[in-house]
N, C-alpha and C positions, 0 to 999 in steps of 0.2 A: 504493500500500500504506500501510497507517493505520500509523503510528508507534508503538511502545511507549510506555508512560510510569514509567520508570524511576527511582526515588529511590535512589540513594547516601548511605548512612544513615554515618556516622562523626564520631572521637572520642567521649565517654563518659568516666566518670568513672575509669574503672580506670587502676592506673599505668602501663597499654600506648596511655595516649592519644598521645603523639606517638609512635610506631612507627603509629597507625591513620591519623593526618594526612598521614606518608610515602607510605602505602599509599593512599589516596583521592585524593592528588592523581595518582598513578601510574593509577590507572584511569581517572580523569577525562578525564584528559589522552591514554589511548587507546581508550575507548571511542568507537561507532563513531555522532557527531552526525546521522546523517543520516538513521539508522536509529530515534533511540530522544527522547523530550524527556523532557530529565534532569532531575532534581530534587536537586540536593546540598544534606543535610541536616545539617548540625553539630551536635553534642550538645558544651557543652563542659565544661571539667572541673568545674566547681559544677553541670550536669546541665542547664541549658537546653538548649531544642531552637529550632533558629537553620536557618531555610530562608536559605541562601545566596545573597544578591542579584549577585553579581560572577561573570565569567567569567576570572578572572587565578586559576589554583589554583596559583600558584608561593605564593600568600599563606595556604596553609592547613598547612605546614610551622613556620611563621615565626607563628602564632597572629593574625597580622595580618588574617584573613578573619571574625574577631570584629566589626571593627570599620567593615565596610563598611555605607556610607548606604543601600543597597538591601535592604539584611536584612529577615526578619521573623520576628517568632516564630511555630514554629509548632509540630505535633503530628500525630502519626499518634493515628487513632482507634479505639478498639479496638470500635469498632459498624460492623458488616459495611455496605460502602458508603460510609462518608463520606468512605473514604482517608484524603488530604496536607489536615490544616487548617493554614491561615497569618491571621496577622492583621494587619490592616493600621487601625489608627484604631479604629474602631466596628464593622469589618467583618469578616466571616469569609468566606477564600475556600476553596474545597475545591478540591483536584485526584485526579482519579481515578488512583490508582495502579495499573497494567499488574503489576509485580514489585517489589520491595527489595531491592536487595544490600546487606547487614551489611557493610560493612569495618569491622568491630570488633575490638577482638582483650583478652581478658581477660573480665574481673566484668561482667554487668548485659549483654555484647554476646556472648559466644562460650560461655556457660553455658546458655542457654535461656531468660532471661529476654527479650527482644526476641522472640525465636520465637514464644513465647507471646503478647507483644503482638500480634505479628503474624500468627496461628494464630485468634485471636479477632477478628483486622479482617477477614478470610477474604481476603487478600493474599498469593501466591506470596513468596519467599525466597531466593535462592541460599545454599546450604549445607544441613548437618545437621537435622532437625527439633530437638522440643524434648528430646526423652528423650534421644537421642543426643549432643547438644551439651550437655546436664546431666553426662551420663556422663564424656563426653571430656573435659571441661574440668575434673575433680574428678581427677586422676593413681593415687589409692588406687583407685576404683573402675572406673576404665581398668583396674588390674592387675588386679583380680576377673573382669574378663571374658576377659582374654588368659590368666590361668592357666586358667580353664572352657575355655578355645577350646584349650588346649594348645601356646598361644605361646611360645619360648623367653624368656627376659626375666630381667634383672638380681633378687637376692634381694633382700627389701625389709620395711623394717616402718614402723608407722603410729605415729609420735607427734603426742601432742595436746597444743596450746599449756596450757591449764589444768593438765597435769598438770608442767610448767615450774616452774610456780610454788615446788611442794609437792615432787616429786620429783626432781629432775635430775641429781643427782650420781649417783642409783638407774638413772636411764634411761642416762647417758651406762654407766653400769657395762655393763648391760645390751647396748648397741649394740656399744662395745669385744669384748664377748666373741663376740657375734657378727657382727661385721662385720672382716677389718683393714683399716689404711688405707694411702692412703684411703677417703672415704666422700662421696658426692654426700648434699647436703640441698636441698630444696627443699620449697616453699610447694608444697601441693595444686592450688590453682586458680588460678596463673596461669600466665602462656604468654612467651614472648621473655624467657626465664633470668630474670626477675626476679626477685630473692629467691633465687637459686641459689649454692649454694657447694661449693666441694670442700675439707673436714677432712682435715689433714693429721698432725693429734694432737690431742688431749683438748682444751688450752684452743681451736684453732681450731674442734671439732667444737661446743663450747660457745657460741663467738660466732657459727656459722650456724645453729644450732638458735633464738638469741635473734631472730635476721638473717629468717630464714623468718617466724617467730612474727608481726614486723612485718603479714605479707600475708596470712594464713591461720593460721588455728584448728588448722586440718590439717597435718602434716608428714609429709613421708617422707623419709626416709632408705634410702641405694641401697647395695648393694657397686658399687663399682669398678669397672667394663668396658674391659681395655684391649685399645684396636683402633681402627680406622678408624670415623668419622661415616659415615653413608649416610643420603640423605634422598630419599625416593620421595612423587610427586602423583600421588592418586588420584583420579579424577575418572567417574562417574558413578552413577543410580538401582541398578535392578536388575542390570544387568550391568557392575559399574564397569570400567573399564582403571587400570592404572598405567601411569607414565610411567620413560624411562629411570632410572636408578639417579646418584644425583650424592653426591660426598663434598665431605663439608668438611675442611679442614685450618686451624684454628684460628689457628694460630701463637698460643696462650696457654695457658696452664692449663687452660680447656676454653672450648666453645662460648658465650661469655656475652653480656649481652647490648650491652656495648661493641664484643667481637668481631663482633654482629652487625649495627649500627646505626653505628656510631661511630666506630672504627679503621680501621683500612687493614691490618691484621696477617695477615687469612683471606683464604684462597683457596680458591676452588671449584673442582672437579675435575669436566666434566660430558663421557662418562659417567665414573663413577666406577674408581678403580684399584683392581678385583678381578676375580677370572675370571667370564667368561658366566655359566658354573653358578651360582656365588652371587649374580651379579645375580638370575637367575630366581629362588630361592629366597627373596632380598628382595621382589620384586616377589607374586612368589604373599602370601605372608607380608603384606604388604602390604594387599590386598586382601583376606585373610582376618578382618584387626583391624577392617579396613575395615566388611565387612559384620559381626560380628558384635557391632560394637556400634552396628549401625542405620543408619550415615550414608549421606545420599543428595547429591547435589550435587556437592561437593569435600573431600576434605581432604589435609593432608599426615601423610606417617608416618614417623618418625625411627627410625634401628634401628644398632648396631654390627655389626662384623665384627671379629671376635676377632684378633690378631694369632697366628701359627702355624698354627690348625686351623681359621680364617675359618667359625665358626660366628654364623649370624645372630640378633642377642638383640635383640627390642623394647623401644625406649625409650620412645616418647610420639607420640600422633597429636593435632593439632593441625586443627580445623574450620574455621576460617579463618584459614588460614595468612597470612604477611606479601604484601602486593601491590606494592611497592614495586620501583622495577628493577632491583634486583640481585637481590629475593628468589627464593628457592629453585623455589614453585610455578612462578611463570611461567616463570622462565628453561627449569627442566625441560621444562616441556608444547614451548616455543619448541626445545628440541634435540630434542623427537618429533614434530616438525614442525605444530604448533601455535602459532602467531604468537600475541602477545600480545592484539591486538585480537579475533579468533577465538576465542579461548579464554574471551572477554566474551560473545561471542556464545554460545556452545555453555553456559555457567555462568545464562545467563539461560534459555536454550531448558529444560535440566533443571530449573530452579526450577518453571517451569510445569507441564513432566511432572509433576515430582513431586506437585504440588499434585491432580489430576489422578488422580493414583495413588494419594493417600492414602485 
């Protein structure tokens, strides 16, 4: 049987490059070699594209996989056919690329931008297309569709960095009256809490509003959901499945993204500590954000469960989620009986469908 030829596309310029390094040496290190001739591709944070000459991915963590003697620059080409170009001297080599799995996570990798590159080199993808990962990756117009779709979901309104400048003592007045606190802030378009804060009075709500502005144009500001994290993998084309229901418990002020990468403070609860019934009603819920805003492949969907009346409210779905071993996706699919490695297989088997199906 003819082999795949798979490129593992990671790192990038957004501030979620090292959470994407975690994440691609995790898969690297369980995808399945015997099956597939891999290509690991490094973007790194000044935006080169770096075809990876070493087989040690303990060194892709540690930015130390920069600097290996067997590198080459290289490029995906957006002309149908040329695939994986690498350069070596004078030379240009081409490899025919099979699929791409994005392990990206943020700007320029989990927005549509890569999609698009790759939509136009007529190369398969594991994950979202390009509309769908434009959508999900922008958090204001995730709500646009979950309110259309009649999702329950946190109240919310849209501030924009430019009007910071000129108005803000008017905006925070504004938010005060309707919102109390606390108040979640966050940047539009990024993913693993960066740029995330929770206001706890006026000057805090001031230094996350300035704290966001950092990362995005865009801002949203949340009410407050208190209750338990629940985080559900959803995984496939037209008839996706979810995976059991798993919670977080933070041990911090919320989910952030120390709590998720850094600390030792959080703990996962898999399944998650709520009754069946509200499991299914996540899990439905789940898959309804799922398809209604396009995604094909994978993604994950973050949702509370209310404390007292364990009602289920939509936080954020995320297109490619973290790959990393502790991360959420895998572990979840790995307690629905879905091994890590398997679940490489089956993410690349739907990128093809989907390609297929478009």
């Amino acid at each position: 049987m003819k082999k795949l030829s798979v490129c593992i596309l990671f790192g990038g310029v957004s501030p979620e490059h090292a959470v994407s390094l975690r994440s691609a040496e995790s898969v690297l290190n369980n995808i399945d070699q015997k099956k597939y001739n891999i290509f690991p591709v490094g973007i790194t944070r000044s935006g080169d594209w770096i075809l990876y000459g070493g087989k040690d991915y303990s060194l892709l963590p540690t930015g130390q996989w920069e600097k290996h003697p067997k590198n080459r620059r290289a490029a995906i080409s957006p002309v149908r056919g040329q695939g994986l170009l690498s350069f070596e001297g004078d030379c240009v080599v081409r490899e025919w690329l099979d699929v791409v799995f994005p392990v990206l996570h943020g700007e320029n990798g989990e927005d549509g931008a890569v999609q698009g590159l790759l939509k136009l080199a007529g190369i398969p993808y594991v994950g979202p297309h390009v509309a769908a990962s434009a959508v999900a990756m922008d958090k204001t117009l995730t709500k646009l569709v979950a309110d259309h779709a009649g999702i329950s979901q946190a109240d919310w309104q849209l501030v924009r960095r430019e009007e910071l400048a000129n108005r803000k003592q008017n905006i925070l007045d504004t938010l005060e009256k309707r919102f109390p606190y606390p108040m979640f802030v966050k940047p539009a378009g990024t993913g693993s809490s960066v740029g995330v804060s929770k206001a706890a009075d006026r000057e805090a709500l001031d230094k996350a509003l300035l704290e966001a502005a950092k990362y995005d144009a865009k801002i949203l500001v949340e009410e407050f959901i208190r209750g338990k994290e629940i985080e559900v993998a959803v995984m496939g084309n037209e008839s996706p499945v979810a995976s059991i229901c798993g919670e977080i418990d933070s041990g911090a002020e919320f989910y952030d993204y120390d709590a998720k990468y850094i600390t030792d403070t959080s703990a996962a609860y898999i399944p998650a500590r709520i009754p069946e019934s509200v499991q299914e009603t996540v899990r439905e819920s789940a898959v309804r954000i799922y398809s209604a805003i396009g995604c094909v492949g994978m993604s994950r969907v973050d949702f509370f469960v209310t404390d007292g009346d364990n009602r289920v409210v939509f936080n954020e779905i995320n297109t490619i989620p973290g790959f990393t071993s502790i991360s959420m996706y895998p572990k979840l699919f790995g307690a629905s009986g879905i091994p890590y490695r398997q679940l490489i297989d089956l993410l690349l088997q739907l990128a093809q469908e989907a390609r297929d199906e478009a």
